[in-house]
N, CA and C atoms as an extended XYZ file, in Angstrom:
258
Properties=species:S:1:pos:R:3:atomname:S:1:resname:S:1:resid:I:1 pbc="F F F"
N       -21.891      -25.522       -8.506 N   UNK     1
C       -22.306      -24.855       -9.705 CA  UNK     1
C       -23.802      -24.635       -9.623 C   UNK     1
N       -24.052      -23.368       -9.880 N   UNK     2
C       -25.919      -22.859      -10.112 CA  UNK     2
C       -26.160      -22.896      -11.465 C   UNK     2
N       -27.492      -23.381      -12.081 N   UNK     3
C       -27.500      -23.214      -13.301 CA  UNK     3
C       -29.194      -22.523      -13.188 C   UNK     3
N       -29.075      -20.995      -13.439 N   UNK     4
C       -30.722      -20.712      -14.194 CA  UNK     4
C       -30.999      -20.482      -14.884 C   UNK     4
N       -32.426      -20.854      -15.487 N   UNK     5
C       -32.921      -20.514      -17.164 CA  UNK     5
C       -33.910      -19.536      -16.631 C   UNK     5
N       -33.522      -18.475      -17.972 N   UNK     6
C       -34.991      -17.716      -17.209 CA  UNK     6
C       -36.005      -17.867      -17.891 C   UNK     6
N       -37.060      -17.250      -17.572 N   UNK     7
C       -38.458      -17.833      -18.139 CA  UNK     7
C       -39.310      -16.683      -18.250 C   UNK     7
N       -39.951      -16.804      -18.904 N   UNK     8
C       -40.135      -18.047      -19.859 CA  UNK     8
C       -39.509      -18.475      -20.958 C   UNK     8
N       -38.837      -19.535      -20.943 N   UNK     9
C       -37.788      -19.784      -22.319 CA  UNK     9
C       -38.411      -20.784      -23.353 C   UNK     9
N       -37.923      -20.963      -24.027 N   UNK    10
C       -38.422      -22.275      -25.173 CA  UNK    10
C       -37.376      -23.035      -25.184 C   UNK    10
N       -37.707      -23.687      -24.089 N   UNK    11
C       -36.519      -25.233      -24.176 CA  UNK    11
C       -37.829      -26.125      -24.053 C   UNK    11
N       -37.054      -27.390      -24.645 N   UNK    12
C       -37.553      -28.848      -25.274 CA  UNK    12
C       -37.087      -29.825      -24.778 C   UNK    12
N       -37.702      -30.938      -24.558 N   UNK    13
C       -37.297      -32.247      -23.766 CA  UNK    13
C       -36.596      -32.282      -24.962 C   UNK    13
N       -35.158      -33.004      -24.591 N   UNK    14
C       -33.823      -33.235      -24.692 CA  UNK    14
C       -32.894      -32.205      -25.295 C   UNK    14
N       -32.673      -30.925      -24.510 N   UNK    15
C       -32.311      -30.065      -25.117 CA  UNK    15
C       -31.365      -30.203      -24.093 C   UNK    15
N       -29.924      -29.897      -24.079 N   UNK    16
C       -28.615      -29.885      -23.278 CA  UNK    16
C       -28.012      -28.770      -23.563 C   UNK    16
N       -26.829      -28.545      -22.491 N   UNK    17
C       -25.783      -27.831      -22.563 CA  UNK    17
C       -24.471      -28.086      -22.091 C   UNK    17
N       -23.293      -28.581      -22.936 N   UNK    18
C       -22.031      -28.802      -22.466 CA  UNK    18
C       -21.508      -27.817      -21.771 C   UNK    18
N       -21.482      -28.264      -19.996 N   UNK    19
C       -20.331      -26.777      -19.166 CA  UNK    19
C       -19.141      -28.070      -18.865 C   UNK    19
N       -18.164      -27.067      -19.868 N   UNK    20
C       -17.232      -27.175      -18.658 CA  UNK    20
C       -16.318      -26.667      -18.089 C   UNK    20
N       -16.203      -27.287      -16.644 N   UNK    21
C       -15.816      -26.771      -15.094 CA  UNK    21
C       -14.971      -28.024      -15.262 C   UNK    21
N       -13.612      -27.121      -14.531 N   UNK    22
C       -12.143      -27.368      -14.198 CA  UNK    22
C       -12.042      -27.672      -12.762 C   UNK    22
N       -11.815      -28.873      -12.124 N   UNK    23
C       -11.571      -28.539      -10.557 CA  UNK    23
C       -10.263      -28.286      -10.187 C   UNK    23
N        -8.850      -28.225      -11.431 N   UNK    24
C        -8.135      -27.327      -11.132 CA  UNK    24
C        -7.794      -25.639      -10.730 C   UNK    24
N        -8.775      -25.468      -12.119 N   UNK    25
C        -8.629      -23.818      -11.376 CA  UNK    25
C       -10.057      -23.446      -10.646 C   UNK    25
N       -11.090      -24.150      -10.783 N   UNK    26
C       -12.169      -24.165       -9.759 CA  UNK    26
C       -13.072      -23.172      -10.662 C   UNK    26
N       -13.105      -23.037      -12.230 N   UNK    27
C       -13.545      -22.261      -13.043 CA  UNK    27
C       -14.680      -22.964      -14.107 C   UNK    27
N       -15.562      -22.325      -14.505 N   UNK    28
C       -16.395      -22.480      -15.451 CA  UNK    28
C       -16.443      -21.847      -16.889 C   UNK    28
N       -16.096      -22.897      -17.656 N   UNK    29
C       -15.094      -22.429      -19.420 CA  UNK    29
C       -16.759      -21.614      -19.915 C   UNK    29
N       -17.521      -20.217      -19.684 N   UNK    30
C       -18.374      -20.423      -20.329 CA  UNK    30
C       -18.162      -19.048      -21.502 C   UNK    30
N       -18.591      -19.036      -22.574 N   UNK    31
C       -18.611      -17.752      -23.174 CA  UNK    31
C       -19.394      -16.787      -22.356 C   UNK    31
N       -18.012      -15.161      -22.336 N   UNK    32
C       -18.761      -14.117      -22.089 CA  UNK    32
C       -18.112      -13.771      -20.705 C   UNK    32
N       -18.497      -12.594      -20.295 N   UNK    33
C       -17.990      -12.359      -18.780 CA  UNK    33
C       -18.763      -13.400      -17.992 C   UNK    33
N       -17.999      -13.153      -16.839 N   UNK    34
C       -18.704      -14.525      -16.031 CA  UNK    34
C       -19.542      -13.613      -14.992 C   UNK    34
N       -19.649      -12.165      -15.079 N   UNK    35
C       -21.046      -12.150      -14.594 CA  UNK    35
C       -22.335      -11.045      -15.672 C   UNK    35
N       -21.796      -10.962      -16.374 N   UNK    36
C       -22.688      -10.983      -17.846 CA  UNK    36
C       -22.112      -12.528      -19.472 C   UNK    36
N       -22.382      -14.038      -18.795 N   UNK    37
C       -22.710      -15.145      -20.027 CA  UNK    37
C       -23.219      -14.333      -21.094 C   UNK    37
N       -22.756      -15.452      -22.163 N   UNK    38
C       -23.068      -15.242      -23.205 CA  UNK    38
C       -24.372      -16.037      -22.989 C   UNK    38
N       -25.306      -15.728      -23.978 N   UNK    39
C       -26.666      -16.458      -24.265 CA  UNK    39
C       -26.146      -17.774      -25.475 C   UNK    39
N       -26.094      -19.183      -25.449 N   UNK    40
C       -26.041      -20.075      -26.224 CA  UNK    40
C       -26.913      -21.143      -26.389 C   UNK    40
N       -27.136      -21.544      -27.913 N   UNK    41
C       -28.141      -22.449      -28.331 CA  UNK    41
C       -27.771      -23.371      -27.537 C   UNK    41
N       -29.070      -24.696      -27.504 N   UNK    42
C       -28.740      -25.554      -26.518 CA  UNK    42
C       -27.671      -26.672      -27.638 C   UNK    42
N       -26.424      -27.515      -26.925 N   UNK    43
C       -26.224      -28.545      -27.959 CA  UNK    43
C       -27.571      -29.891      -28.042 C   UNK    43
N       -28.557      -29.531      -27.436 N   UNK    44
C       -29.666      -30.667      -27.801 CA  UNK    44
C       -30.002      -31.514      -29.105 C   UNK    44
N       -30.620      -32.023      -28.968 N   UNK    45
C       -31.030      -32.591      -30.036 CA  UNK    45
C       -31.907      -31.488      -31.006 C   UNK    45
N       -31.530      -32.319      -32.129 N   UNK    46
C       -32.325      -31.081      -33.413 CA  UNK    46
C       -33.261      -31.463      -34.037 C   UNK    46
N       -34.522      -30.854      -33.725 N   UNK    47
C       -35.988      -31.176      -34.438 CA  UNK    47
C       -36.331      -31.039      -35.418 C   UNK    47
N       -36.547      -32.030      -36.142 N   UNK    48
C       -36.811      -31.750      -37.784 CA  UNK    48
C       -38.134      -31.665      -37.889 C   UNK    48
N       -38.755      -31.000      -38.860 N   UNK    49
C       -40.364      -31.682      -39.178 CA  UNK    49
C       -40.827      -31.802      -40.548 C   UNK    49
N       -41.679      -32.383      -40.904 N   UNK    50
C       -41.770      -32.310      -42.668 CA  UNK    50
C       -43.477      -32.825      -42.456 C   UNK    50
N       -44.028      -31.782      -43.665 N   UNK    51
C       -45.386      -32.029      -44.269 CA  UNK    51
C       -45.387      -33.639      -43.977 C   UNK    51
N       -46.822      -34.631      -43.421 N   UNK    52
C       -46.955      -35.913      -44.320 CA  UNK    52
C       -48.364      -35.411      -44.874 C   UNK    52
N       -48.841      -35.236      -44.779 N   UNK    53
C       -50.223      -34.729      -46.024 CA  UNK    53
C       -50.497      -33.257      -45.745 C   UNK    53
N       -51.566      -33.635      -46.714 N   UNK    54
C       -52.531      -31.774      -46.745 CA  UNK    54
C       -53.799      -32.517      -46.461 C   UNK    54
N       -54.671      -31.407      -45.355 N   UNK    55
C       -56.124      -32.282      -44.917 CA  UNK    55
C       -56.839      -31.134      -45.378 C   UNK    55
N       -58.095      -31.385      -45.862 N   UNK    56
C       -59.276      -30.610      -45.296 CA  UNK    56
C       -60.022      -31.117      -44.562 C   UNK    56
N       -61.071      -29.842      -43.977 N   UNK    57
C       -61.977      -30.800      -42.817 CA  UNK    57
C       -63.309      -30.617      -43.261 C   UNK    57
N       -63.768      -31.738      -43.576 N   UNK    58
C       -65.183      -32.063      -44.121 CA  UNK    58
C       -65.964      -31.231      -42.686 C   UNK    58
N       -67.746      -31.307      -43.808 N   UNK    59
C       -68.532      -30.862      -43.246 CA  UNK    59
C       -68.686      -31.464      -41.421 C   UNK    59
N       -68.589      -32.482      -41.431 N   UNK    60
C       -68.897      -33.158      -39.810 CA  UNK    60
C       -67.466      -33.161      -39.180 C   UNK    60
N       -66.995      -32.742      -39.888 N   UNK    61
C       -65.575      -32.068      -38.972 CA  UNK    61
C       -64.278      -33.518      -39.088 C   UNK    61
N       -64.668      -34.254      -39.985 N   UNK    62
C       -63.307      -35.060      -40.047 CA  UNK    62
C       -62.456      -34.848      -40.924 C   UNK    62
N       -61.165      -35.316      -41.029 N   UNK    63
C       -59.903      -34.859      -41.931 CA  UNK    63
C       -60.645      -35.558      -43.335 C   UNK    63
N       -60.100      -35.210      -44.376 N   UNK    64
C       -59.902      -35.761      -45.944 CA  UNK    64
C       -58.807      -35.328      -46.164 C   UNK    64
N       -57.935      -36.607      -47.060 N   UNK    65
C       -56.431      -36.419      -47.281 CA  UNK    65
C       -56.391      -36.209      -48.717 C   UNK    65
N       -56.146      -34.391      -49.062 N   UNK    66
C       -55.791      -33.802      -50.300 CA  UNK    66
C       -55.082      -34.711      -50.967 C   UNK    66
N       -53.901      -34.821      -50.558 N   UNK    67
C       -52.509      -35.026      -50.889 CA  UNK    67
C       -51.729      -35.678      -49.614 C   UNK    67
N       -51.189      -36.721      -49.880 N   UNK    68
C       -50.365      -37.793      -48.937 CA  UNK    68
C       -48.783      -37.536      -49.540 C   UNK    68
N       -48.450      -36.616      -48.679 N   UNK    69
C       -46.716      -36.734      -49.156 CA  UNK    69
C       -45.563      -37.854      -48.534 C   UNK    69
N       -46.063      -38.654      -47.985 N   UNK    70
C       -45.026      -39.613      -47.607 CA  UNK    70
C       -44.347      -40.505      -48.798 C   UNK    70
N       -43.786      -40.890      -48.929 N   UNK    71
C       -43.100      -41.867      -49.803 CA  UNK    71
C       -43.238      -43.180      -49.630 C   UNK    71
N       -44.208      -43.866      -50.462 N   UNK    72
C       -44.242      -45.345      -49.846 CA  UNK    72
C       -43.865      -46.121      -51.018 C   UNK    72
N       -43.053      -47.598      -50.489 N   UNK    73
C       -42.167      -48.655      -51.404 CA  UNK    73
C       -42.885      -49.588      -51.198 C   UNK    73
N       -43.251      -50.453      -52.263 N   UNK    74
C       -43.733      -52.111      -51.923 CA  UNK    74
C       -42.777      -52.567      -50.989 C   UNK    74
N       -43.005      -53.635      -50.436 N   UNK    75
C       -42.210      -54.946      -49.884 CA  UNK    75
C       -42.694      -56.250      -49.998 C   UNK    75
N       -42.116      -57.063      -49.756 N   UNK    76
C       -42.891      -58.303      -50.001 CA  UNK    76
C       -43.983      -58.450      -49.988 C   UNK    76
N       -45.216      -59.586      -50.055 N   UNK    77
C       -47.034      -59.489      -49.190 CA  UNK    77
C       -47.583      -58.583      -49.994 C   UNK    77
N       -48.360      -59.618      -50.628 N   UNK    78
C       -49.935      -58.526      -51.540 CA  UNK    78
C       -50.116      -57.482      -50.691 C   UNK    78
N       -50.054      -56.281      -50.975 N   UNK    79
C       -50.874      -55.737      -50.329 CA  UNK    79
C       -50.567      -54.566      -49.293 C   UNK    79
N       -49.153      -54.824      -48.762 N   UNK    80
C       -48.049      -54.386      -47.938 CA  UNK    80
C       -46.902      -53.244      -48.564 C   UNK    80
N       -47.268      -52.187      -47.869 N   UNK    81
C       -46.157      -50.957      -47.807 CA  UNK    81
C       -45.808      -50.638      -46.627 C   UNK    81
N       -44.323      -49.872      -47.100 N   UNK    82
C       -43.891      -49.483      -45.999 CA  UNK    82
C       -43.311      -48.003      -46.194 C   UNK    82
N       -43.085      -47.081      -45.440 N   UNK    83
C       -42.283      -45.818      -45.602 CA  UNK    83
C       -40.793      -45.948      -46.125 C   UNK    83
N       -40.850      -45.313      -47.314 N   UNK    84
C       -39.247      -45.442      -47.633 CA  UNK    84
C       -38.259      -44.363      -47.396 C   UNK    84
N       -37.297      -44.547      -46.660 N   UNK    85
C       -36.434      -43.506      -45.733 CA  UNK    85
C       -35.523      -42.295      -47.089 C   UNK    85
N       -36.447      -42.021      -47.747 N   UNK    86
C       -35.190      -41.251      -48.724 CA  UNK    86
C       -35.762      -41.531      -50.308 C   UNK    86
């Protein structure tokens, strides 16, 4: 089996693709003619992303935090937070 990506593509560390190949009939199950494939998303993993603050950048060029959108819960310990999942 040959597998090429052409390029330049936008694939991502851990991005996959389920083939499968029969060594009964000696065939490759893929969508599409098999010498025009179909083009398919990868089954990889799926990247989420979400705001955690809003910065501006001060005069000497360091961040200031507008707004902190994370969600934080006490836990035990004066003094002690942690990120709360939800």
């Amino acid at each position: 089996m040959q597998i090429k990506f052409s390029a330049p593509g936008n694939y991502r560390t851990g991005d996959f693709w389920m083939i499968p190949a029969r060594i009964a009939t000696g065939d490759v199950e893929w969508p599409g003619d098999p010498s025009h494939p179909r083009w398919v998303t990868p089954h990889g993993i799926t990247h989420y992303y979400a705001p955690l603050a809003k910065l501006n950048i001060d005069a000497a060029g360091g961040p200031e935090v507008v707004q902190d959108y994370r969600l934080l819960s006490p836990i035990s310990g004066p003094g002690r937070r942690t990120l709360s999942a939800g």
